[in-house]
PDB file with SEQRES, HELIX, SHEET and CRYST1 records, atoms N, CA, C and O in Angstrom:
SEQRES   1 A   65  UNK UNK UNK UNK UNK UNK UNK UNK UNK UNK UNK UNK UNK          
SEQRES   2 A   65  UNK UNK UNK UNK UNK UNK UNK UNK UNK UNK UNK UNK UNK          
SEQRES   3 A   65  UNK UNK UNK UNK UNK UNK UNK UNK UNK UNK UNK UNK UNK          
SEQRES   4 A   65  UNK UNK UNK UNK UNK UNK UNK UNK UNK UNK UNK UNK UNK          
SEQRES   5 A   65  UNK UNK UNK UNK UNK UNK UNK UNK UNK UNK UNK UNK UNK          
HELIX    1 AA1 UNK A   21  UNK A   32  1                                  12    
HELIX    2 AA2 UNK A   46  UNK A   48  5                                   3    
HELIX    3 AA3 UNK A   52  UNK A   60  1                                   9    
CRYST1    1.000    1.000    1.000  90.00  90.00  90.00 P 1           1          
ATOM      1  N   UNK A   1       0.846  -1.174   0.000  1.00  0.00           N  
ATOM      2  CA  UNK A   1       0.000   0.000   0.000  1.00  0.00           C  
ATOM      3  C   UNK A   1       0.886   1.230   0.000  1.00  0.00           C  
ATOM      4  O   UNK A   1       2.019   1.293   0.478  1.00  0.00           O  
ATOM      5  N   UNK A   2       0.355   1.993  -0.475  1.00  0.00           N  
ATOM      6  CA  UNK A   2       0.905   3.643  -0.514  1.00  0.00           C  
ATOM      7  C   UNK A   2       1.378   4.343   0.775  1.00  0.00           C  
ATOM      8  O   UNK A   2       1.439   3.735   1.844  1.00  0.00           O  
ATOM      9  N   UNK A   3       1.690   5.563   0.648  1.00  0.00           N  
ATOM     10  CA  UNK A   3       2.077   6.214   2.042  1.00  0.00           C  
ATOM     11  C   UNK A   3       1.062   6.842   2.964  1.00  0.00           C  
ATOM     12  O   UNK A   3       0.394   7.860   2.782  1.00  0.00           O  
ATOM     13  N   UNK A   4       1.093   5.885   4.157  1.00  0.00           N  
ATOM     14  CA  UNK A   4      -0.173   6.116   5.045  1.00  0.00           C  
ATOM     15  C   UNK A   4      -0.490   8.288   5.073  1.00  0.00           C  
ATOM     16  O   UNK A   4      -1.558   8.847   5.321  1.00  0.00           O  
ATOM     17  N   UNK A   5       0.515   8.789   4.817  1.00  0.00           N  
ATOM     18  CA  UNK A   5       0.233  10.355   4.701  1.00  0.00           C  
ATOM     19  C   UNK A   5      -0.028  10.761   3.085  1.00  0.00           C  
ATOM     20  O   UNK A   5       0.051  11.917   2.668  1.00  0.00           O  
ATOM     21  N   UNK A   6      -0.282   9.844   2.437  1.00  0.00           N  
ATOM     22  CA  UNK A   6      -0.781  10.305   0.635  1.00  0.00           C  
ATOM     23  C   UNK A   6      -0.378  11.571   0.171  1.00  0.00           C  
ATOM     24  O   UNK A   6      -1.051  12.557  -0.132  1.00  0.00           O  
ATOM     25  N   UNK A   7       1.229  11.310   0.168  1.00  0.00           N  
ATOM     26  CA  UNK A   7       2.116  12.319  -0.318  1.00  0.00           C  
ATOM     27  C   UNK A   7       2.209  12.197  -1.966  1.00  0.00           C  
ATOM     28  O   UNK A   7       2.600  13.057  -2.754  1.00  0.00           O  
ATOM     29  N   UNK A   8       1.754  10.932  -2.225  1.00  0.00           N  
ATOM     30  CA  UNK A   8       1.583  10.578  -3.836  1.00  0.00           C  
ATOM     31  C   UNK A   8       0.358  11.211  -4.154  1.00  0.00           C  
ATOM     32  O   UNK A   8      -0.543  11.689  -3.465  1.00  0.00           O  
ATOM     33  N   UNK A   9       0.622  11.053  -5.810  1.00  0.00           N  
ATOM     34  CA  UNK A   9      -0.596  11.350  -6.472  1.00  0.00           C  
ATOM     35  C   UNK A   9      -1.399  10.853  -6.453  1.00  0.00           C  
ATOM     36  O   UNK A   9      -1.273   9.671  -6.772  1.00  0.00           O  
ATOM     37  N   UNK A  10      -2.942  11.384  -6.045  1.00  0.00           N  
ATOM     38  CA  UNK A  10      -3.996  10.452  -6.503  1.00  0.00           C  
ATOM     39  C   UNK A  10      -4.964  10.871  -7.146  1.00  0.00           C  
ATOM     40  O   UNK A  10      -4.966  12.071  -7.424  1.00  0.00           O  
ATOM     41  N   UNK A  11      -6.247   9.902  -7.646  1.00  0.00           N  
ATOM     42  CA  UNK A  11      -7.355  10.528  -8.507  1.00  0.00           C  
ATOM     43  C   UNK A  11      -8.664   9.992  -7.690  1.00  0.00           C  
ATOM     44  O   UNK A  11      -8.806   9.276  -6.699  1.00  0.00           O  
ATOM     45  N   UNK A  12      -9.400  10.560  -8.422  1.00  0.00           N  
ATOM     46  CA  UNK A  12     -10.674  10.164  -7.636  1.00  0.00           C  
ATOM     47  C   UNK A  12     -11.553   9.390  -9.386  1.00  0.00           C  
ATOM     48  O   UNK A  12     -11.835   9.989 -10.423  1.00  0.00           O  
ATOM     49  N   UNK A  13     -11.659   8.541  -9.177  1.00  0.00           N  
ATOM     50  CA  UNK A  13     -12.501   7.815 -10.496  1.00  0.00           C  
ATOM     51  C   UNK A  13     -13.601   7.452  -9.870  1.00  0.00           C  
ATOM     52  O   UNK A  13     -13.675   7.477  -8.642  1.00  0.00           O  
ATOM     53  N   UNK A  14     -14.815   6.982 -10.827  1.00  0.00           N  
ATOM     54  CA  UNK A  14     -15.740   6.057 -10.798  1.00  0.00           C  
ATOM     55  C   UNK A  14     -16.179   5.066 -11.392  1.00  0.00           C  
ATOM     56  O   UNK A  14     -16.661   5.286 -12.503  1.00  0.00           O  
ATOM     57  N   UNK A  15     -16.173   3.758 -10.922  1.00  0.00           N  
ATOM     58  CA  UNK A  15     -16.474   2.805 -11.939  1.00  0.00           C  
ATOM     59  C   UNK A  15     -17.952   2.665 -12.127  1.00  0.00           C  
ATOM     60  O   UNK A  15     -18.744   3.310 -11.439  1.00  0.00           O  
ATOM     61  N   UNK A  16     -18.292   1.901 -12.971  1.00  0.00           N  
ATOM     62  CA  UNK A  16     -19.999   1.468 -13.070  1.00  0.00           C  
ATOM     63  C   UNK A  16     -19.952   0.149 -13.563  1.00  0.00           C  
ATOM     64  O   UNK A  16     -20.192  -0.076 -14.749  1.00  0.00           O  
ATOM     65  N   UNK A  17     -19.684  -0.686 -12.818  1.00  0.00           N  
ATOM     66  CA  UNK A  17     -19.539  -2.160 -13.210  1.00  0.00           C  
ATOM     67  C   UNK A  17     -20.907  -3.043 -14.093  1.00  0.00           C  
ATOM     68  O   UNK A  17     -21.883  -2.297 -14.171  1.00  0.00           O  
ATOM     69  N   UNK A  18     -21.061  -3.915 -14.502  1.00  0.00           N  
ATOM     70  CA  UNK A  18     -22.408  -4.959 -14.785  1.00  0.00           C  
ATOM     71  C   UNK A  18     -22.163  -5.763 -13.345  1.00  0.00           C  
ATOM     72  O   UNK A  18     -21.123  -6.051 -12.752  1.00  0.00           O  
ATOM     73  N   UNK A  19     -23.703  -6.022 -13.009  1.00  0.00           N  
ATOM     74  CA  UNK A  19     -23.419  -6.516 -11.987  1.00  0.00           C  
ATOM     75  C   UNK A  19     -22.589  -8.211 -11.710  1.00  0.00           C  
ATOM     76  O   UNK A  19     -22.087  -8.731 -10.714  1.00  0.00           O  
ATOM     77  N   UNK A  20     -22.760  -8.623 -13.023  1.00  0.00           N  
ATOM     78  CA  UNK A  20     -22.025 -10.423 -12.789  1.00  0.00           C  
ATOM     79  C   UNK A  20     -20.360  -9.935 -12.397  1.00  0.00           C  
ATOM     80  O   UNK A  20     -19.586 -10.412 -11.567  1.00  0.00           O  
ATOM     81  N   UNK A  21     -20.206  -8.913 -13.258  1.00  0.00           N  
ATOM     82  CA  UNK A  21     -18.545  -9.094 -13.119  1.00  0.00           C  
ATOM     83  C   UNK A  21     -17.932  -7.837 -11.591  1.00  0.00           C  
ATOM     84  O   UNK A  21     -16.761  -7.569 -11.324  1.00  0.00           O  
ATOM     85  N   UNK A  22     -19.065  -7.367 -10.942  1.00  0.00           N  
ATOM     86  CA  UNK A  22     -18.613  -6.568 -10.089  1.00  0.00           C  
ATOM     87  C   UNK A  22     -18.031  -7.310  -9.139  1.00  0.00           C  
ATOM     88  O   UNK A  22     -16.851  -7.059  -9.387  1.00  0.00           O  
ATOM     89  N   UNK A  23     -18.021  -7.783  -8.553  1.00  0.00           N  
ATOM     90  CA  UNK A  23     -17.726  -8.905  -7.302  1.00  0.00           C  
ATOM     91  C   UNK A  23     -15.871  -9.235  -7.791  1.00  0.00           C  
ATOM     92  O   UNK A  23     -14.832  -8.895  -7.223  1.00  0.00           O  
ATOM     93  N   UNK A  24     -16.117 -10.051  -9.106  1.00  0.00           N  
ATOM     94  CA  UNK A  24     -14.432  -9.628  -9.346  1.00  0.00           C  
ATOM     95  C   UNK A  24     -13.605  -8.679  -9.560  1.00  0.00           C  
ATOM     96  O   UNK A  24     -12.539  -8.500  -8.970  1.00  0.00           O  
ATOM     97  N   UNK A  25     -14.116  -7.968 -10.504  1.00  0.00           N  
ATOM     98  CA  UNK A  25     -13.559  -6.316 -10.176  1.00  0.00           C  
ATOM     99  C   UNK A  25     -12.899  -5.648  -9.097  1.00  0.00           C  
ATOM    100  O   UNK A  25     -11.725  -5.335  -8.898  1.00  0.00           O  
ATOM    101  N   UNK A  26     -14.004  -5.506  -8.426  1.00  0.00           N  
ATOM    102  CA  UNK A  26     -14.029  -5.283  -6.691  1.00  0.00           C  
ATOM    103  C   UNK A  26     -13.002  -5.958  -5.737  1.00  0.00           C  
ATOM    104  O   UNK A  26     -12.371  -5.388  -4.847  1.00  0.00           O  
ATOM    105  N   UNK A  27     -12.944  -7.258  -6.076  1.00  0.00           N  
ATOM    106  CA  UNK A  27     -12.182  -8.699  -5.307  1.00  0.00           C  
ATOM    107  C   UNK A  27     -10.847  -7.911  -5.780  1.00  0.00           C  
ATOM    108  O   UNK A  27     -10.239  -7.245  -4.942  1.00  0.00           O  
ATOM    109  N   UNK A  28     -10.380  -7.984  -7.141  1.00  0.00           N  
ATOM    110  CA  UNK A  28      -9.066  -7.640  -7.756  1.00  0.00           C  
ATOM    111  C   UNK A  28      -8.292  -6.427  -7.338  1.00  0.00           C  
ATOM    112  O   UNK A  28      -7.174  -6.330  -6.832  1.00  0.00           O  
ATOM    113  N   UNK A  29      -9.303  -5.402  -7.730  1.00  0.00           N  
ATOM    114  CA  UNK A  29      -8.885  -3.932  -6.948  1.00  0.00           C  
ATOM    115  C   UNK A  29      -8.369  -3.493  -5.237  1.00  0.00           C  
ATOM    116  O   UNK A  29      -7.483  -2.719  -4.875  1.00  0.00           O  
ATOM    117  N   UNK A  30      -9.468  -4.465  -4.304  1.00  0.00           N  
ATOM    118  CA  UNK A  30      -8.670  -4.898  -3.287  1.00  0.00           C  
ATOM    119  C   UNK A  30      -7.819  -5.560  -2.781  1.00  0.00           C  
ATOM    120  O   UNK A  30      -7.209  -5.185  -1.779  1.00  0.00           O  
ATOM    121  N   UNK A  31      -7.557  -6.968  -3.530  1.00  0.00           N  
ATOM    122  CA  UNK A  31      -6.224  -7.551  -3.547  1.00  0.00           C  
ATOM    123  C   UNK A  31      -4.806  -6.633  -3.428  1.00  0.00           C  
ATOM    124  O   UNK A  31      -3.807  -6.562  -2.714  1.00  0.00           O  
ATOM    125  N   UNK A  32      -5.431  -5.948  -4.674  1.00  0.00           N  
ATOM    126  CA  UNK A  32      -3.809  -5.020  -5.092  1.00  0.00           C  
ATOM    127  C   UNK A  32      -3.459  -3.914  -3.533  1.00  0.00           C  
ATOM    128  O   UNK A  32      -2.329  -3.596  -3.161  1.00  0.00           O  
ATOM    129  N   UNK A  33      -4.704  -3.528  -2.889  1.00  0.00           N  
ATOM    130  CA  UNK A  33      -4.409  -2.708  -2.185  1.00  0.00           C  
ATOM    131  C   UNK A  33      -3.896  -1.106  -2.320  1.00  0.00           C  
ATOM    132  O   UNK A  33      -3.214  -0.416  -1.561  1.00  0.00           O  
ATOM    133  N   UNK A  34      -4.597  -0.788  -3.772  1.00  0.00           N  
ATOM    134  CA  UNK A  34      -4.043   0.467  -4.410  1.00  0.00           C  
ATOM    135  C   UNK A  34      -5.233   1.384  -4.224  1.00  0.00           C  
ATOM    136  O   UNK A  34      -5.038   2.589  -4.386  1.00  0.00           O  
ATOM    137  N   UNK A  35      -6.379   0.977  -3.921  1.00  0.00           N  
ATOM    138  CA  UNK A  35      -7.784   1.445  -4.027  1.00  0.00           C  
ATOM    139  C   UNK A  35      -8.161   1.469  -2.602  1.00  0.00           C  
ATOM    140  O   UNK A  35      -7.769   0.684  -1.738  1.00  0.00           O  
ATOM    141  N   UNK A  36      -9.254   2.813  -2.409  1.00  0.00           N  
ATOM    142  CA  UNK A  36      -9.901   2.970  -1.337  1.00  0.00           C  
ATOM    143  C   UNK A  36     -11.227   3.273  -2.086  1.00  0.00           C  
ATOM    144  O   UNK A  36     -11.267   3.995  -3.082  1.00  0.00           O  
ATOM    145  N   UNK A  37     -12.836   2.374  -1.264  1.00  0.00           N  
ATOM    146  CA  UNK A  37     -13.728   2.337  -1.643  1.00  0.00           C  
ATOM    147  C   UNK A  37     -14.204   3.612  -0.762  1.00  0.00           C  
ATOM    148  O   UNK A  37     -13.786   4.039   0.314  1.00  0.00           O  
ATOM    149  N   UNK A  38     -15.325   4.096  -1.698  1.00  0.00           N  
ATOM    150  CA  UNK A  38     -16.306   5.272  -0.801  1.00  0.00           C  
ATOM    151  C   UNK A  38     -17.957   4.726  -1.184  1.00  0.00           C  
ATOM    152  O   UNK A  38     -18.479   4.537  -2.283  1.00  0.00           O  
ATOM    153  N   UNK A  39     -18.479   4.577   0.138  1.00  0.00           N  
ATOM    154  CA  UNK A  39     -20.061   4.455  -0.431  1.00  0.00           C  
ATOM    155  C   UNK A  39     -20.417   5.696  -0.794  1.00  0.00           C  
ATOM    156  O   UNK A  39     -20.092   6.662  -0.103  1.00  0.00           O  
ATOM    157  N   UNK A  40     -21.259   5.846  -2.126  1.00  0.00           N  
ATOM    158  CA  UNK A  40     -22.169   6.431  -2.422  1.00  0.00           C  
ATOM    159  C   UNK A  40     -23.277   6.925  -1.738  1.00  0.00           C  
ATOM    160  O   UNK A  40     -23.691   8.067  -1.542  1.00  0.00           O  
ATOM    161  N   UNK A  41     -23.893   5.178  -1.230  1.00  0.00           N  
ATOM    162  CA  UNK A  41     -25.526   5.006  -0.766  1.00  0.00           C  
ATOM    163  C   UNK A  41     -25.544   4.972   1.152  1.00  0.00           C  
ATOM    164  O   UNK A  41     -25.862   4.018   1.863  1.00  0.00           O  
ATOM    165  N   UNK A  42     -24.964   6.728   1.699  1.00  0.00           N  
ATOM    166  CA  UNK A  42     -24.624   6.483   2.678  1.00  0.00           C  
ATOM    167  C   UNK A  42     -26.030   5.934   3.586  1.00  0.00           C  
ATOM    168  O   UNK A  42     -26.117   5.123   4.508  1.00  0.00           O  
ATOM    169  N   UNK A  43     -26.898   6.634   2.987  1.00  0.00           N  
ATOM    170  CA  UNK A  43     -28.040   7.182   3.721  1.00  0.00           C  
ATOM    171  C   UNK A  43     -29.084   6.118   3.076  1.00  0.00           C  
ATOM    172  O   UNK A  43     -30.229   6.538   2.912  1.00  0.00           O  
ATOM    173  N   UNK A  44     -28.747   4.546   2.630  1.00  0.00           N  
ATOM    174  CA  UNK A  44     -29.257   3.623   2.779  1.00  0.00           C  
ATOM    175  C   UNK A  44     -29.203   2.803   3.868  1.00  0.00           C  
ATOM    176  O   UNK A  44     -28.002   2.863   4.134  1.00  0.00           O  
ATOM    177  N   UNK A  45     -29.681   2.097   4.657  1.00  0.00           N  
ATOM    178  CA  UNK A  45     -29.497   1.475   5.391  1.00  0.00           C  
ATOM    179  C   UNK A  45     -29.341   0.028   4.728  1.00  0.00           C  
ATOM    180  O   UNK A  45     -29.890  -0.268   3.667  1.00  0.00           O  
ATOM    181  N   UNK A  46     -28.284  -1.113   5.696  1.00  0.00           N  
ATOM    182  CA  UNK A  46     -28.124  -1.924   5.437  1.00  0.00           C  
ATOM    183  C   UNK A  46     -28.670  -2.732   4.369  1.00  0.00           C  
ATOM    184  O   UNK A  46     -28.353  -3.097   3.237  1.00  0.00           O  
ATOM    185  N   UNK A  47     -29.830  -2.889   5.372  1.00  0.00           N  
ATOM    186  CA  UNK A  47     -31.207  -3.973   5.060  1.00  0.00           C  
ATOM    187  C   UNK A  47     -32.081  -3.499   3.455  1.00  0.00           C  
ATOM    188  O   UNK A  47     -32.754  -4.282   2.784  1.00  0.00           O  
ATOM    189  N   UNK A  48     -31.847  -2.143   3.155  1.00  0.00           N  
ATOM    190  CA  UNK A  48     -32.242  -1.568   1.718  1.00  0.00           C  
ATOM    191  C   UNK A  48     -31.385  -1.787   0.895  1.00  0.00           C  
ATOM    192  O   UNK A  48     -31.637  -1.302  -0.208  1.00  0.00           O  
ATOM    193  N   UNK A  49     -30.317  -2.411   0.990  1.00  0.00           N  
ATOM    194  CA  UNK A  49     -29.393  -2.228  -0.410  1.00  0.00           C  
ATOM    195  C   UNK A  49     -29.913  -3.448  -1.330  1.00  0.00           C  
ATOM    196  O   UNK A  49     -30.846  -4.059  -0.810  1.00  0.00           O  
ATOM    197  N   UNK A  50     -29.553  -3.863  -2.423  1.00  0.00           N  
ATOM    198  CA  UNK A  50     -29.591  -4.286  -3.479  1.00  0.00           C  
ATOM    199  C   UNK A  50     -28.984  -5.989  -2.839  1.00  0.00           C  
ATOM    200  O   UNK A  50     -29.798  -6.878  -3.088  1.00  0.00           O  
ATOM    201  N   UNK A  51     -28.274  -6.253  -2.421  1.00  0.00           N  
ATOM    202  CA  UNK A  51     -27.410  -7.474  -2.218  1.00  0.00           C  
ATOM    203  C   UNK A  51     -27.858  -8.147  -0.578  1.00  0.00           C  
ATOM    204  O   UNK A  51     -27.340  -9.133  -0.054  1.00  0.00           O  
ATOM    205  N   UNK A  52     -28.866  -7.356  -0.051  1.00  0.00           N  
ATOM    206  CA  UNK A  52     -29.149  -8.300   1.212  1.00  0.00           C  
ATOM    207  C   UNK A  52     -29.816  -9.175   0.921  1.00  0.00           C  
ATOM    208  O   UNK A  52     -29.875 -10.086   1.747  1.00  0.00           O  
ATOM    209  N   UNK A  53     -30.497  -9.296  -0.162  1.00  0.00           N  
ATOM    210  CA  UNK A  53     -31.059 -11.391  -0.541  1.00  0.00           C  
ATOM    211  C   UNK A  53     -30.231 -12.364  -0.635  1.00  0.00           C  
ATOM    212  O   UNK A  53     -30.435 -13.516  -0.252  1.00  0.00           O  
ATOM    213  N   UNK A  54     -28.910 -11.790  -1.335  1.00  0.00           N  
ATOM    214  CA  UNK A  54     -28.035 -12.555  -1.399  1.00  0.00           C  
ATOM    215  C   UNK A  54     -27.384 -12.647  -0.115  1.00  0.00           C  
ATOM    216  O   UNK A  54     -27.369 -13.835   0.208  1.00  0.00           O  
ATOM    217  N   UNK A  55     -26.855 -11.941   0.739  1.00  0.00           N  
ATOM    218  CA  UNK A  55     -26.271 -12.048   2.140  1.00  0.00           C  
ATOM    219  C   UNK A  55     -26.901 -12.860   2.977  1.00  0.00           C  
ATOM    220  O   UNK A  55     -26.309 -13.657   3.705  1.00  0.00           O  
ATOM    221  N   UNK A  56     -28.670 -12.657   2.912  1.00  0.00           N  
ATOM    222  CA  UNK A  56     -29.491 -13.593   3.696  1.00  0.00           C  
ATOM    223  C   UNK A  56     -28.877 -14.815   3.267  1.00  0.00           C  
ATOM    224  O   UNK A  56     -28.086 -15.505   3.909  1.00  0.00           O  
ATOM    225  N   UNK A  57     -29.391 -15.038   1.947  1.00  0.00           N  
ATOM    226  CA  UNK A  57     -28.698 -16.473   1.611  1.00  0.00           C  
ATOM    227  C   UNK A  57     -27.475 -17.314   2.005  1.00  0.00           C  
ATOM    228  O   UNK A  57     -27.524 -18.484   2.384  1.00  0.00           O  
ATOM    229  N   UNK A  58     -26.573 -16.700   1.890  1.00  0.00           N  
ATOM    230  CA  UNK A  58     -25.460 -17.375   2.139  1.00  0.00           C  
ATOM    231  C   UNK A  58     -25.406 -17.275   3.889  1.00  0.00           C  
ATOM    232  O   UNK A  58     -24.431 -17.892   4.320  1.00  0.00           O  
ATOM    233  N   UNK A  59     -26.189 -16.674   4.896  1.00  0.00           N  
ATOM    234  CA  UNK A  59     -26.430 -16.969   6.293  1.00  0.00           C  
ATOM    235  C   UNK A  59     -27.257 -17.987   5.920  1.00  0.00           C  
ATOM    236  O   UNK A  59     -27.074 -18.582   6.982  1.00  0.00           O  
ATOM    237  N   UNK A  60     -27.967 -18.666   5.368  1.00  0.00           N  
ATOM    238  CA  UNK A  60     -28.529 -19.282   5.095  1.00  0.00           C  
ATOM    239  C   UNK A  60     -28.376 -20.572   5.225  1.00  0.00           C  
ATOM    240  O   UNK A  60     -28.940 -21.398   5.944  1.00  0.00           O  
ATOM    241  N   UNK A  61     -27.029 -20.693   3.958  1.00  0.00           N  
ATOM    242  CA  UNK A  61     -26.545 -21.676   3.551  1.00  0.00           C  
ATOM    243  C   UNK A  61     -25.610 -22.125   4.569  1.00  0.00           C  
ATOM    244  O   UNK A  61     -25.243 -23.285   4.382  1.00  0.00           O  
ATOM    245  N   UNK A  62     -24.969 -21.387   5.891  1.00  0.00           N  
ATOM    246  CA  UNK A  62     -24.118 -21.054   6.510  1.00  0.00           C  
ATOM    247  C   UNK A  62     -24.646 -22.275   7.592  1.00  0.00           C  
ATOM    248  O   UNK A  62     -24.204 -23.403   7.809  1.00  0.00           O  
ATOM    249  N   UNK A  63     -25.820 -21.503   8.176  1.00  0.00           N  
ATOM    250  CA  UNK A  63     -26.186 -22.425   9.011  1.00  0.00           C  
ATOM    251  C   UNK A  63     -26.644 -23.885   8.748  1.00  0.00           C  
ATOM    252  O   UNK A  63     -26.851 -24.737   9.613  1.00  0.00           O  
ATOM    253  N   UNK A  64     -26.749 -24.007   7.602  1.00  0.00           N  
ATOM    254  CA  UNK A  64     -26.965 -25.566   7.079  1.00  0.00           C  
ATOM    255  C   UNK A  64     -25.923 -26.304   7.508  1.00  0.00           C  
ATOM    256  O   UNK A  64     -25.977 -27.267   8.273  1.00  0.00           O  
ATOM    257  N   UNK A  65     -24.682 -25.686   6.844  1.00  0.00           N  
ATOM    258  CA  UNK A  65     -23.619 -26.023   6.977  1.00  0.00           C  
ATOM    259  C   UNK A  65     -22.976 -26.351   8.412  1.00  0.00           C  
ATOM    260  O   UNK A  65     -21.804 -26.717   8.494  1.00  0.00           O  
TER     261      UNK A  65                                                      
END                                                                             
């Protein structure tokens, strides 16, 4: 990772992923550790976003397990 005081250059971008390939995208960009995420959707709560069916699920599948 970069210098905890961000004496380097940086940019501010935005991506707009499809949703199948966001998850890797996302996965990759944090691997590298070059990227810092910002929510957008501050003033959503958890339970409103788009991906808590899927989160239920895999608690789901969790406790099966």
């Amino acid at each position: 990772m970069g210098s905890m005081f961000r004496s380097e250059e940086v940019a501010l971008v935005q991506l707009l992923l499809p949703t199948g390939s966001a998850y890797n995208c996302v996965s990759q960009l944090g691997e590298l550790g070059l990227v810092e995420f910002r929510d957008l959707n501050e003033s959503v709560s958890a339970f409103q976003r788009r991906f808590v069916v899927d989160v239920r699920r895999c608690e789901e599948l969790e406790k099966t397990f």
